[in-house]
Residue frames as qw, qx, qy, qz and C-alpha x, y, z in Angstrom:
[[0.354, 0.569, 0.712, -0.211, 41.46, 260.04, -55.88],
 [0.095, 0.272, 0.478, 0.830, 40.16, 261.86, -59.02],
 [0.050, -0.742, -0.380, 0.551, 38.54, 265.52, -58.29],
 [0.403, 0.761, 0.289, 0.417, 37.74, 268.07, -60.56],
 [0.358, -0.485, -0.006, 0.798, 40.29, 271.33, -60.10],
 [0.347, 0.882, 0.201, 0.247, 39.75, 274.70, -61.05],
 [0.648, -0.119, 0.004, 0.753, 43.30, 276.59, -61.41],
 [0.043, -0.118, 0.157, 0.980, 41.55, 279.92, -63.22],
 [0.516, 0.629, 0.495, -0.306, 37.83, 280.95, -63.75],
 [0.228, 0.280, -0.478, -0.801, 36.62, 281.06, -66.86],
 [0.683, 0.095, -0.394, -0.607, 34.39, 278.76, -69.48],
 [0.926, -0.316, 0.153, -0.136, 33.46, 275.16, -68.53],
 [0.805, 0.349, -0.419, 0.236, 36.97, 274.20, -70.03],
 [0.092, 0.683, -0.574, 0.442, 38.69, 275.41, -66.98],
 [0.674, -0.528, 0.422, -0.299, 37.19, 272.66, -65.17],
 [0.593, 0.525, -0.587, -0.167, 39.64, 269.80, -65.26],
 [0.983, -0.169, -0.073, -0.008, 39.98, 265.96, -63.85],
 [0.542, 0.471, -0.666, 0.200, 43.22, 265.18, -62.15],
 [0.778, -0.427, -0.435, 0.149, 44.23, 263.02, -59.37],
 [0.089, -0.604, 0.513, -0.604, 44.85, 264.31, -55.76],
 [0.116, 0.147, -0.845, 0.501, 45.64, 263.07, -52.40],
 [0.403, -0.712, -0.528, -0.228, 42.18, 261.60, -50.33],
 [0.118, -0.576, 0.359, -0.725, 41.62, 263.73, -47.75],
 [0.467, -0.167, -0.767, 0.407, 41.89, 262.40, -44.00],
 [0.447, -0.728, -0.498, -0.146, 39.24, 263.19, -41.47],
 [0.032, -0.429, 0.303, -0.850, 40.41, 266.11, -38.93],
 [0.115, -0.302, -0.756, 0.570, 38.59, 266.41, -35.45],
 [0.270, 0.394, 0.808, -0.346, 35.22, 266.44, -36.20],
 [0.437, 0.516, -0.241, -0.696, 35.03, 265.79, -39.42],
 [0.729, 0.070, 0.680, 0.039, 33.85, 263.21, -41.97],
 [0.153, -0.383, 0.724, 0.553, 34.78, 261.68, -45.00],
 [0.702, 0.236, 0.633, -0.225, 32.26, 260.37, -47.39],
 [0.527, 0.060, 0.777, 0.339, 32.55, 258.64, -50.32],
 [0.320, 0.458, 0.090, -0.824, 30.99, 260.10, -53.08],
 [0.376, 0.134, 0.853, 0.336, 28.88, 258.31, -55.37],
 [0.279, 0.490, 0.483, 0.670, 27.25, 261.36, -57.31],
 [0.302, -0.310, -0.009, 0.901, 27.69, 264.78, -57.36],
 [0.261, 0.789, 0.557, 0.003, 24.88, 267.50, -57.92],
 [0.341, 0.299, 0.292, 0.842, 25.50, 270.10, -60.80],
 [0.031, 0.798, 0.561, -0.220, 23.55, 273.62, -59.37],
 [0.257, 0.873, 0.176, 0.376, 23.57, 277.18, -61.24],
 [0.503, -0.771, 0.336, 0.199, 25.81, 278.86, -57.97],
 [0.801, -0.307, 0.355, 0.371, 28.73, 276.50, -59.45],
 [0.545, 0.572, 0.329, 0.517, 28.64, 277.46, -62.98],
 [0.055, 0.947, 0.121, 0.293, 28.62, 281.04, -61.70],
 [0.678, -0.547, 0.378, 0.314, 31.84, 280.55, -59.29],
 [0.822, 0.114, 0.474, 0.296, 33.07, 278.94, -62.16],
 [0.307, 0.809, 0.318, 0.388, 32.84, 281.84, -64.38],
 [0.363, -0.005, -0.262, 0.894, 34.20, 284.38, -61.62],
 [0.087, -0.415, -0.107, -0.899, 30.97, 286.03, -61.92],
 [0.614, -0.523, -0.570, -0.155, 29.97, 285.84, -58.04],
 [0.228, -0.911, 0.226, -0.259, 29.99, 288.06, -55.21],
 [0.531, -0.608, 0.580, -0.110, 32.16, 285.24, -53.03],
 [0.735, 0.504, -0.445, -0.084, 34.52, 283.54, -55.03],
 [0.933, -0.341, 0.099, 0.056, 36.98, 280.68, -53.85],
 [0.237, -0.789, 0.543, 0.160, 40.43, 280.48, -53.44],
 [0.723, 0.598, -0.214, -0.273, 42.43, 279.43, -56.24],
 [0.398, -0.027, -0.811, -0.428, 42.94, 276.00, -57.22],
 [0.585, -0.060, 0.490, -0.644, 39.25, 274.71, -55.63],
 [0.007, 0.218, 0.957, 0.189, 36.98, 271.48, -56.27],
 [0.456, -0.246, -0.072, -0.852, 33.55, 273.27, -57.00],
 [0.590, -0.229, -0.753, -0.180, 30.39, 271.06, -56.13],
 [0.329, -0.299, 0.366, -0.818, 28.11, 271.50, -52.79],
 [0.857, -0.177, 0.201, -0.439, 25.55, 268.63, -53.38],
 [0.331, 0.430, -0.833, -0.103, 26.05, 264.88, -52.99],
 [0.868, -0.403, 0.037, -0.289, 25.43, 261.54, -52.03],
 [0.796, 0.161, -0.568, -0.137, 26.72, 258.62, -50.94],
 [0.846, -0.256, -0.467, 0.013, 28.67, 256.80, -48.12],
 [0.259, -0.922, 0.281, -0.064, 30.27, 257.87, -45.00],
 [0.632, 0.504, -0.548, 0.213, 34.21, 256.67, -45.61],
 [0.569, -0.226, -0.520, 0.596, 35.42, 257.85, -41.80],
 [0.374, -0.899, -0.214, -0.082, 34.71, 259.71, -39.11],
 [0.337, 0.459, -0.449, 0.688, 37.43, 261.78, -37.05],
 [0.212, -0.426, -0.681, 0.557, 37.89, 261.73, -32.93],
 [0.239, 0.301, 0.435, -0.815, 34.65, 263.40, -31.35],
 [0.543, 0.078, -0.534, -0.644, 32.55, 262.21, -34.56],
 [0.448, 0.101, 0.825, -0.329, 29.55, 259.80, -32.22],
 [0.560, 0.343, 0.304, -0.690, 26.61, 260.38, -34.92],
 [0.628, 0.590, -0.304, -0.406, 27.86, 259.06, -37.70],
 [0.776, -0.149, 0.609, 0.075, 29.28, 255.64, -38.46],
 [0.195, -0.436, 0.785, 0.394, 31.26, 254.20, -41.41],
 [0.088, 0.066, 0.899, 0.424, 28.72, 252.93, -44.28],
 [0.345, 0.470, 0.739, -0.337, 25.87, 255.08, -43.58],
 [0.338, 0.607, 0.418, 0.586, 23.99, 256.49, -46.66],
 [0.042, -0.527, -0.088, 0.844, 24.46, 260.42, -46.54],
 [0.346, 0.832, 0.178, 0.396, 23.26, 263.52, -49.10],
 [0.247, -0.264, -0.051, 0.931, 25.42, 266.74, -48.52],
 [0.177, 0.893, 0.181, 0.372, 24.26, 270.19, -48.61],
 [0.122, -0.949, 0.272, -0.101, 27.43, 271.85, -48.45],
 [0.915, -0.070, -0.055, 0.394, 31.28, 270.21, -47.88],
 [0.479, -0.745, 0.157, 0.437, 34.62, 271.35, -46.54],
 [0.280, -0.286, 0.695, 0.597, 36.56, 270.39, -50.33],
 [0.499, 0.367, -0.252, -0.744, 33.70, 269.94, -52.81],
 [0.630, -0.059, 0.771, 0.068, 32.12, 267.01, -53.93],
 [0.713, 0.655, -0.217, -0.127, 33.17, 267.21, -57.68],
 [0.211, 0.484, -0.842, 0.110, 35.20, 263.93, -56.40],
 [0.670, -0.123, -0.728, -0.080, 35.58, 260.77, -55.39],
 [0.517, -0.501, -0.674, 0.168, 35.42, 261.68, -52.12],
 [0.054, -0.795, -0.098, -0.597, 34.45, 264.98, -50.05],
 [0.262, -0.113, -0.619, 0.731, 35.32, 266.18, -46.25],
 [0.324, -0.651, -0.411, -0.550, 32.11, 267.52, -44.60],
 [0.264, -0.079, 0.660, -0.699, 30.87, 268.46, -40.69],
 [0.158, 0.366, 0.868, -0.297, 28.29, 266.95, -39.12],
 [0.444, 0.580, 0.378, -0.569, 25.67, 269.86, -40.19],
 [0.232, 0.459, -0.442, -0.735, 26.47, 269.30, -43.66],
 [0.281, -0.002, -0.901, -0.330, 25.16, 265.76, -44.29],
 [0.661, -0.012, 0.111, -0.742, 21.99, 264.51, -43.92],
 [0.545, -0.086, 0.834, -0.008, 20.71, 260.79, -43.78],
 [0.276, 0.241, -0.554, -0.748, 19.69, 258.87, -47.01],
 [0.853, 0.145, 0.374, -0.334, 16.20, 257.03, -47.02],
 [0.459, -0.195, 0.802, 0.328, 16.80, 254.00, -48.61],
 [0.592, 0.531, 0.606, -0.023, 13.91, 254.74, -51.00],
 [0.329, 0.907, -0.109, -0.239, 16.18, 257.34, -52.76],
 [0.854, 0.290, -0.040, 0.430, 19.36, 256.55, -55.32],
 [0.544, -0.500, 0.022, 0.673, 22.56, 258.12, -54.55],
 [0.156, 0.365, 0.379, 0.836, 21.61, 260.42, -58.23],
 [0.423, -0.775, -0.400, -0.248, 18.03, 261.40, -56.15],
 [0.521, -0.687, -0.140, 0.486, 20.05, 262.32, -53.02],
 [0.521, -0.189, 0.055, 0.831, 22.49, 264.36, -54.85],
 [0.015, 0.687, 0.504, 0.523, 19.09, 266.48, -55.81],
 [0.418, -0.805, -0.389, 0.159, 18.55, 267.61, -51.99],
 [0.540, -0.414, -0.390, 0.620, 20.99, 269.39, -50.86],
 [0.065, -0.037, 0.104, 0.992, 20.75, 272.85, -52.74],
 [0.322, -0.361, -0.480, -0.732, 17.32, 272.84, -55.05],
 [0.445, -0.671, -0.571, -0.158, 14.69, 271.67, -51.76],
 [0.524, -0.315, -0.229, 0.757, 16.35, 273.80, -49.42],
 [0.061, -0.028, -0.292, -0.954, 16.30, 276.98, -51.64],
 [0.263, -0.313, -0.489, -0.770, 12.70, 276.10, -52.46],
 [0.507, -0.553, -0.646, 0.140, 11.57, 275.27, -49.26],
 [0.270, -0.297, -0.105, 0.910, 13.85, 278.65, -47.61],
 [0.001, 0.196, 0.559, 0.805, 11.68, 280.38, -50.74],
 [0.369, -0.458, -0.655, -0.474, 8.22, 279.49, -50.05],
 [0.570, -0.630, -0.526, 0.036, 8.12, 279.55, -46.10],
 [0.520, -0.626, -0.289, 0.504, 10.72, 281.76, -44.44],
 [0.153, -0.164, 0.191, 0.956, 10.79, 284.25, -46.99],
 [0.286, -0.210, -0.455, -0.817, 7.49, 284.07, -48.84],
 [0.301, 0.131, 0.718, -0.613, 5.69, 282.56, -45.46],
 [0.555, -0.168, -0.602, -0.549, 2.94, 280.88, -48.38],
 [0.443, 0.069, 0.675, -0.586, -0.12, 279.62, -46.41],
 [0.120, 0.155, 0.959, 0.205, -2.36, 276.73, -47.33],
 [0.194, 0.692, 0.628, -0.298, -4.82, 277.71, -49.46],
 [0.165, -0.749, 0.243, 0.593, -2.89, 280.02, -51.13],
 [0.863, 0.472, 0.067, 0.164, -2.22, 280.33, -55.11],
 [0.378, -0.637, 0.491, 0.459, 1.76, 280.11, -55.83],
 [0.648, 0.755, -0.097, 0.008, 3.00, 280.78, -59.84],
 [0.695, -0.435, 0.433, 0.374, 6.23, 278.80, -59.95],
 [0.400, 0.895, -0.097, -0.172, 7.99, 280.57, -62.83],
 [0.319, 0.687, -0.653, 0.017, 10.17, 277.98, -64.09],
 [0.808, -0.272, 0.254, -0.456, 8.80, 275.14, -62.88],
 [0.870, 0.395, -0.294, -0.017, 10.81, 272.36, -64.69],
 [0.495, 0.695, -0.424, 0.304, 13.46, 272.96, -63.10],
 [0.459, -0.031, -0.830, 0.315, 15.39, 271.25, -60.07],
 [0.019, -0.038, 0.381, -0.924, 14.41, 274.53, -57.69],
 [0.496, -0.082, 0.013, -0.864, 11.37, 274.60, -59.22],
 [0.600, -0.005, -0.744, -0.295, 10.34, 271.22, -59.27],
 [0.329, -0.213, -0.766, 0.509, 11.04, 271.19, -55.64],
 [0.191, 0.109, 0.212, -0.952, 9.17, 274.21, -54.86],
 [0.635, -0.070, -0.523, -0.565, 5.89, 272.28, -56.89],
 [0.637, -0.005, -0.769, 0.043, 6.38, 269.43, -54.49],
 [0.353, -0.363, -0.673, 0.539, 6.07, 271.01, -51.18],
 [0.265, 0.084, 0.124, -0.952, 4.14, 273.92, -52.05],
 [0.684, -0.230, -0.488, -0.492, 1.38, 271.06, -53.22],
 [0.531, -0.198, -0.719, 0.402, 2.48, 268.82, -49.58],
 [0.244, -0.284, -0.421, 0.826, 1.81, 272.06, -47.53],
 [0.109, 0.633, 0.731, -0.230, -1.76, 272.69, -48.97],
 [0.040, 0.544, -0.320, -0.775, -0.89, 275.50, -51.67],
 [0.708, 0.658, 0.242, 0.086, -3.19, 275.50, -55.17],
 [0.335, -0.607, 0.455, 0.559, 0.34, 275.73, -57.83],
 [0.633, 0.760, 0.022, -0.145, 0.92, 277.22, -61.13],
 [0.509, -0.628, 0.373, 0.455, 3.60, 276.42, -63.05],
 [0.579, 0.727, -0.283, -0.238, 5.66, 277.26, -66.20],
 [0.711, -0.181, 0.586, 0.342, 7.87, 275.29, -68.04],
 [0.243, 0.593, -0.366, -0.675, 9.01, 276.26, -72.12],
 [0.158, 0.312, -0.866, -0.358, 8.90, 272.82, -73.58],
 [0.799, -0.128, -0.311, -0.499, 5.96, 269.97, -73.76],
 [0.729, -0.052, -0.625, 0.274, 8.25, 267.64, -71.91],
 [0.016, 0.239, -0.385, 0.891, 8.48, 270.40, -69.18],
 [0.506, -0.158, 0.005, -0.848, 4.94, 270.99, -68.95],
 [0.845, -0.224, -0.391, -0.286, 4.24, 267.58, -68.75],
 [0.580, 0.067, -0.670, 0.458, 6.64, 267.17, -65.97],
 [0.016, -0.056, 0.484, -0.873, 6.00, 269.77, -63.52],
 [0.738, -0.182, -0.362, -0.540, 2.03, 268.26, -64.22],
 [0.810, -0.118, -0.539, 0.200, 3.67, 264.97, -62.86],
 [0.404, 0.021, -0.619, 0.674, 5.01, 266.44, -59.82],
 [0.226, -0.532, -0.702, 0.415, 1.78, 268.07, -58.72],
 [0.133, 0.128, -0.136, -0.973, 1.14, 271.62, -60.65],
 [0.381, 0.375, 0.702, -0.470, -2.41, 272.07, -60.91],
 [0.450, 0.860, 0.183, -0.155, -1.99, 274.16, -63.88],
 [0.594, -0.329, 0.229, 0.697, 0.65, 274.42, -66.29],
 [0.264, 0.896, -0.025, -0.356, 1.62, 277.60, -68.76],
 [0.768, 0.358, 0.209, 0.488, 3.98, 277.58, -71.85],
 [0.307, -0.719, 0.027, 0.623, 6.29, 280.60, -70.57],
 [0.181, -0.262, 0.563, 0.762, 7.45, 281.00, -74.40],
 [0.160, 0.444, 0.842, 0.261, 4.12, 281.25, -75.56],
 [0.121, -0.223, -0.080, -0.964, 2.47, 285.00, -76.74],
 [0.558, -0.418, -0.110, -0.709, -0.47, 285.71, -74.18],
 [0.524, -0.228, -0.809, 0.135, 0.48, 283.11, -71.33],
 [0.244, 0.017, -0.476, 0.845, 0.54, 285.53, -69.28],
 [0.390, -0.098, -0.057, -0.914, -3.08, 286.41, -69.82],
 [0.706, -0.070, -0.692, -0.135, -3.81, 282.45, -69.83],
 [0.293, 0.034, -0.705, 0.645, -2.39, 282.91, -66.22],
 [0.217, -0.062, 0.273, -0.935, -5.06, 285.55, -65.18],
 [0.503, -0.083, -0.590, -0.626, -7.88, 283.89, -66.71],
 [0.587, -0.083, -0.784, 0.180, -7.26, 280.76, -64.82],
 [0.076, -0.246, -0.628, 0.734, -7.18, 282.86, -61.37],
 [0.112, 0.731, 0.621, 0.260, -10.40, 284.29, -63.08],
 [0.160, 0.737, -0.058, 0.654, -8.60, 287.92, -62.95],
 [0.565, -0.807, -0.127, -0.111, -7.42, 287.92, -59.58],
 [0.523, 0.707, -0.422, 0.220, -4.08, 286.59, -59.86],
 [0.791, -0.042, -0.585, 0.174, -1.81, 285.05, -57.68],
 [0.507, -0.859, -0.058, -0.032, -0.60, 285.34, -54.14],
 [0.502, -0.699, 0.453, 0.232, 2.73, 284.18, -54.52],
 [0.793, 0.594, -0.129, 0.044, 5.81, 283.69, -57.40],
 [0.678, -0.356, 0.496, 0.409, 8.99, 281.85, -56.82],
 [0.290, 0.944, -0.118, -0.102, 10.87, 283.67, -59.60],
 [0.888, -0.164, 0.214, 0.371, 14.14, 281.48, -61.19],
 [0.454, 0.362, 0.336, 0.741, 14.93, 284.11, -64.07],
 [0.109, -0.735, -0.333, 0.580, 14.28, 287.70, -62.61],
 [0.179, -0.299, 0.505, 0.790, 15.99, 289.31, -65.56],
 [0.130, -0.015, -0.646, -0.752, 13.37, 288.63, -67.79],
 [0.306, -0.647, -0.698, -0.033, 9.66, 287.95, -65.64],
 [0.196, -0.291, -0.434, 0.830, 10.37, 290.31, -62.95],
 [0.150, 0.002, 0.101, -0.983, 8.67, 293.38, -64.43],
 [0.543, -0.165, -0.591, -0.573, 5.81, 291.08, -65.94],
 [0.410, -0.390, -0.740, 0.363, 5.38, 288.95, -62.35],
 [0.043, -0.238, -0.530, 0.813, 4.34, 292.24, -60.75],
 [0.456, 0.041, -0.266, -0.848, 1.29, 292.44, -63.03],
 [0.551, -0.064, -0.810, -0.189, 0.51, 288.70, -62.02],
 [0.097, -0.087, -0.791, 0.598, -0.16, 289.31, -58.18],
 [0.234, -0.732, -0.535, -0.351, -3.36, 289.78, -57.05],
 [0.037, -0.589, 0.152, -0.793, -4.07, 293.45, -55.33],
 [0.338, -0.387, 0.529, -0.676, -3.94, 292.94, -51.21],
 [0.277, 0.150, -0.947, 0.055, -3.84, 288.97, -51.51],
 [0.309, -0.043, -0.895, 0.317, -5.36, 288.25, -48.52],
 [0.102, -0.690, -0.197, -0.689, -6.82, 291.54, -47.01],
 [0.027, -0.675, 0.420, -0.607, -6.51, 293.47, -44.25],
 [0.876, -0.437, 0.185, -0.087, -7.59, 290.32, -41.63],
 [0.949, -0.120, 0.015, 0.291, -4.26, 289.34, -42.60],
 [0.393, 0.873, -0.107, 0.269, -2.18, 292.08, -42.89],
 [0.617, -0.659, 0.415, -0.116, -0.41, 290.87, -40.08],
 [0.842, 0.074, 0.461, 0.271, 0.91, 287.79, -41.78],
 [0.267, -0.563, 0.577, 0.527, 2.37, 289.94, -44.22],
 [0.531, 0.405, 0.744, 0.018, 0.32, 287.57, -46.56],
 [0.456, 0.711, 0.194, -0.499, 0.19, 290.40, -49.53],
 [0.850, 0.523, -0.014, 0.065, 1.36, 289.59, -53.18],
 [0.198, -0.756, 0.547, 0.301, 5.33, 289.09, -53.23],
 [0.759, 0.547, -0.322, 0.145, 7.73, 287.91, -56.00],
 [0.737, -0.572, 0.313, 0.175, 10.30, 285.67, -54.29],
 [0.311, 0.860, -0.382, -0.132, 13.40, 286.19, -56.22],
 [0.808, -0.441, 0.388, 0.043, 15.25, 283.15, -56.37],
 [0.677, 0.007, 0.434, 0.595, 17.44, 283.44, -59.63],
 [0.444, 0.848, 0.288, -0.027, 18.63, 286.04, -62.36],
 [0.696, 0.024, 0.197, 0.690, 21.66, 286.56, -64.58],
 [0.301, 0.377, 0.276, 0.832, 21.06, 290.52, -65.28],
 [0.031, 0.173, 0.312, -0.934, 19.48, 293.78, -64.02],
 [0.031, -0.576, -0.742, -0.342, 15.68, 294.29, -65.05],
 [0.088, -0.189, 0.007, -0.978, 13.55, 297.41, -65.34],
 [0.100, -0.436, -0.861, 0.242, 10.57, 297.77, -63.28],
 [0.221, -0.608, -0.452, -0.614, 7.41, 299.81, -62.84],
 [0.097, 0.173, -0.601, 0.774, 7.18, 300.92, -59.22],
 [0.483, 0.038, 0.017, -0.874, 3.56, 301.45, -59.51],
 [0.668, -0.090, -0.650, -0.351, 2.55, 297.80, -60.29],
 [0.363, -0.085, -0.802, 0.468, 4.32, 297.05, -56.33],
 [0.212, 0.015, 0.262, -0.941, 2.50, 300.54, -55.12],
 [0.660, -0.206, -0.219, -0.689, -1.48, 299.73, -56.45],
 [0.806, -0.132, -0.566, -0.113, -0.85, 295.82, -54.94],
 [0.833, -0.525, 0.104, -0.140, 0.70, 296.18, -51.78],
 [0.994, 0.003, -0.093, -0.054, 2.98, 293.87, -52.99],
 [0.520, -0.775, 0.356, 0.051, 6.61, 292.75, -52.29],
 [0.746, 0.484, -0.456, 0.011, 9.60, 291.72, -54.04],
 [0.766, -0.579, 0.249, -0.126, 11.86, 289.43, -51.77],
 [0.080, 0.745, -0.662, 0.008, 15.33, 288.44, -52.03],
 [0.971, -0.206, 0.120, 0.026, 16.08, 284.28, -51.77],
 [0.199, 0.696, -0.670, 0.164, 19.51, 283.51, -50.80],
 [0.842, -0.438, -0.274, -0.155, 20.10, 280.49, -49.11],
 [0.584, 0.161, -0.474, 0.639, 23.54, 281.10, -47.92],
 [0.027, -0.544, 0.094, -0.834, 21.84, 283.47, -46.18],
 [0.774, -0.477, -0.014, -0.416, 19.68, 281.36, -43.62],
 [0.450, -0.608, 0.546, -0.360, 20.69, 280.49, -40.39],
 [0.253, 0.289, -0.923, 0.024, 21.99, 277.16, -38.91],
 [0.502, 0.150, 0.471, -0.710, 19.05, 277.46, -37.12],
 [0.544, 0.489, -0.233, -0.641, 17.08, 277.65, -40.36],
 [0.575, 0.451, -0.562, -0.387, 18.83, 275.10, -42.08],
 [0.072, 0.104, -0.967, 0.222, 18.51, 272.42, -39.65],
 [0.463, 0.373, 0.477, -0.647, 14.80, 273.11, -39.43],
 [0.519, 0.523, -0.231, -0.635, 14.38, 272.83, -42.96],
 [0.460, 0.200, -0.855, -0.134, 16.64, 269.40, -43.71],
 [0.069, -0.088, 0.855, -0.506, 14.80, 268.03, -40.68],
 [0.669, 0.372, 0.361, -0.533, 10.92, 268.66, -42.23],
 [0.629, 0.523, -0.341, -0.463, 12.51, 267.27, -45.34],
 [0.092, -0.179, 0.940, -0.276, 13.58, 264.13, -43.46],
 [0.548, 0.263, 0.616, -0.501, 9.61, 263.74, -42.94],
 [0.719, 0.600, -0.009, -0.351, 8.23, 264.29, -46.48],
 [0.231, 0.568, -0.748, -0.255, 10.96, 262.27, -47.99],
 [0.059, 0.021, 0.960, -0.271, 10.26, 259.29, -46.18],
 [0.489, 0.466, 0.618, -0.401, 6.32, 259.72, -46.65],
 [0.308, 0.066, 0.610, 0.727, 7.55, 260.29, -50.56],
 [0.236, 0.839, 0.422, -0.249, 5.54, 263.57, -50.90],
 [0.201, 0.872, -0.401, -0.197, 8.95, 264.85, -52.55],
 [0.905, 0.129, 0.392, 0.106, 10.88, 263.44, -54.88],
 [0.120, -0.768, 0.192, 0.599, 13.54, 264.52, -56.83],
 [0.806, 0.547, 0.105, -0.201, 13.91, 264.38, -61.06],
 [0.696, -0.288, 0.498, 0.429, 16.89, 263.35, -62.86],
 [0.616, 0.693, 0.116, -0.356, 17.22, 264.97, -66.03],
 [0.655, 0.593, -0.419, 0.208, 21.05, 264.01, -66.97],
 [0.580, -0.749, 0.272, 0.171, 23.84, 262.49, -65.67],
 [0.432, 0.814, -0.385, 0.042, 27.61, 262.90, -66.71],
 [0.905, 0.022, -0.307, 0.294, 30.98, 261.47, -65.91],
 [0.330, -0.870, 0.033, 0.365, 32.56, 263.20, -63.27],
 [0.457, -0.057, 0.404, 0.791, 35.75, 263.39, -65.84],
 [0.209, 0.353, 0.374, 0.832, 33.25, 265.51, -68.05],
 [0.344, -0.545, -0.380, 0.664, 32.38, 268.14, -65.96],
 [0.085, 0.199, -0.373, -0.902, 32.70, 271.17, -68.62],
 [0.154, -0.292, -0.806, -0.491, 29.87, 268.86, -70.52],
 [0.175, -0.699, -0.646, 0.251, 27.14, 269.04, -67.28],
 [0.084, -0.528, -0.187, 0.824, 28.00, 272.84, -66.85],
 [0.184, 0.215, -0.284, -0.916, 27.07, 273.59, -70.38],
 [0.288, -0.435, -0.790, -0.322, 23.69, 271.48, -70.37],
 [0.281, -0.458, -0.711, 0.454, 23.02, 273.08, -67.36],
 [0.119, 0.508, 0.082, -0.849, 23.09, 276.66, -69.11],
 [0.175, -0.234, -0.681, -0.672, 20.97, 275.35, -72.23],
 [0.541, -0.029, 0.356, -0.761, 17.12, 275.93, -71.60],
 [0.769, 0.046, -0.531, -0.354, 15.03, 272.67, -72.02],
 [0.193, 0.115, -0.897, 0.380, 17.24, 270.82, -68.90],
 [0.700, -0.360, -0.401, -0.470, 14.04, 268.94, -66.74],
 [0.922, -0.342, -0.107, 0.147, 15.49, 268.12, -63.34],
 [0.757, -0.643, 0.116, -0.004, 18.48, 267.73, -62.39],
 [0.833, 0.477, -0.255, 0.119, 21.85, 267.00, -63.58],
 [0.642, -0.664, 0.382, -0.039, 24.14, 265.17, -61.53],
 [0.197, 0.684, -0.700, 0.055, 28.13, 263.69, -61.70],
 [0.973, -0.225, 0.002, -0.051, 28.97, 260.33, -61.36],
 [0.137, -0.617, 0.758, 0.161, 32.90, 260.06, -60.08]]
């Protein structure tokens, strides 16, 4: 089967198309087919070497995916030969034609999604769903400033922070942005690359500011997000809930200077998002409410490109250009 191999990090050239052996189910494991392969920021960084937990060299990047289960291995009951799957997560990568997975890695595939749409789930709604509730615990009613809204993460994070009764700002740099993350349910969008959005932002909350920011680009918002919260959210009937302004960190390629004093007058809280980081617990709770809203199509996932799995090098470097809308997924 043809699989992308990486022999050495470096630029996108190092990823390279060659044929290898399929791989054969094991005890309890499965095989699925892969009929497209999601491109997510994590890979490009692997890819590069610059990441805390790097793979052993030669590897097949690639975590999301859809498409068909191939075969099952002995003690495999749940799963059956031709159903539709997504992955979040695989034993070999699914930058190939076809991926090993466990059981907790795949997920069923409503039929009302394409095997490009499935290969949206398995990182971005996850992350943005891990983001909003079991790190930033957002409550309905609440205002959330998605900061980078255009994107896959964020797009998801628009979609179920409107499904779960959240009022949502969002940025986006481009007119085709802004009119997307409109279409998925922002209440308000902002031109991030415009002089004074940030004051456009306040206005809107009529100087109060927000309760919550899902933060894709920390490196360059961070210090400015901690002027955007609003001072003891909720107040003190909720101080239990935790419920005061926090910046949910959920991307950033560089170190950033901060004020200490903007967290100190608000209360407020910066928060780590990892998602390797949540439980199996977690992450079966999470692909299991996104089982519901999928199927009542309150989420949906965008498509902004898709590549030939042979050009691989091409997706990674659209993926680090700014303007990308969505998604950008492999097709073996």
């Amino acid at each position: 089967m043809k699989a992308i191999r990486v022999t050495q990090f470096g630029p996108p050239e190092v990823l390279q198309s060659i044929e290898i052996p399929q791989p054969i189910p094991d005890q309890g494991q499965i095989l699925v087919r892969i009929e497209a392969a999601g491109v997510n920021p994590i890979d490009t960084y692997i890819r590069s070497g610059n990441y805390g937990r790097l793979p052993e060299l030669p590897y097949t990047p690639g975590s999301d995916g859809a498409g068909t289960v191939l075969a099952v291995g002995h003690g495999i009951q749940s799963w059956q030969p031709g159903q539709r799957v997504y992955l979040a997560g695989s034993l070999t990568g699914t930058y190939a034609e076809a991926a090993l997975c466990t059981p907790a890695q795949i997920h069923p595939l409503p039929e009302n999604l394409s095997f490009s749409e499935g290969a949206a789930l398995g990182i971005p709604y996850p992350t943005a769903h891990y983001a909003l509730f079991a790190r930033g615990h957002a409550q309905p009613g609440e205002t959330v400033l998605i900061h980078g809204g255009s994107g896959a993460v964020g797009q998801a994070a628009i979609q179920l922070a409107k499904a779960h009764g959240l009022h949502v700002l969002a940025t986006a740099g481009t007119e085709t942005g802004l009119e997307l993350v409109t279409l998925h349910g922002a209440d308000a969008a902002f031109d991030h690359t415009r002089l004074g959005y940030r004051e456009a932002i306040l206005e809107y909350t009529n100087g109060l500011g927000v309760h919550l920011i899902v933060e894709m680009l920390a490196n360059v918002n961070l210090a400015h997000d901690l002027t955007l919260l609003a001072p003891n959210a909720n107040g003190s009937a909720n101080a239990k809930a935790n419920t005061n302004g926090r910046v949910l960190v959920v991307g950033s390629r560089g170190p950033v200077e901060i004020n200490p004093r903007d967290l100190m007058l608000r209360s407020a809280d910066i928060r780590g998002v990892l998602l390797f980081n949540a439980s199996q617990a977690e992450l079966s709770s999470i692909h299991a409410e996104l089982q519901g809203s999928l199927r009542a199509g309150q989420i949906r996932p965008s498509i902004a490109l898709e590549f030939p799995l042979a050009d691989a090098a091409s997706a990674h470097t659209a993926l680090l250009t700014r303007g990308v809308n969505g998604k950008i997924v492999l097709r073996p």
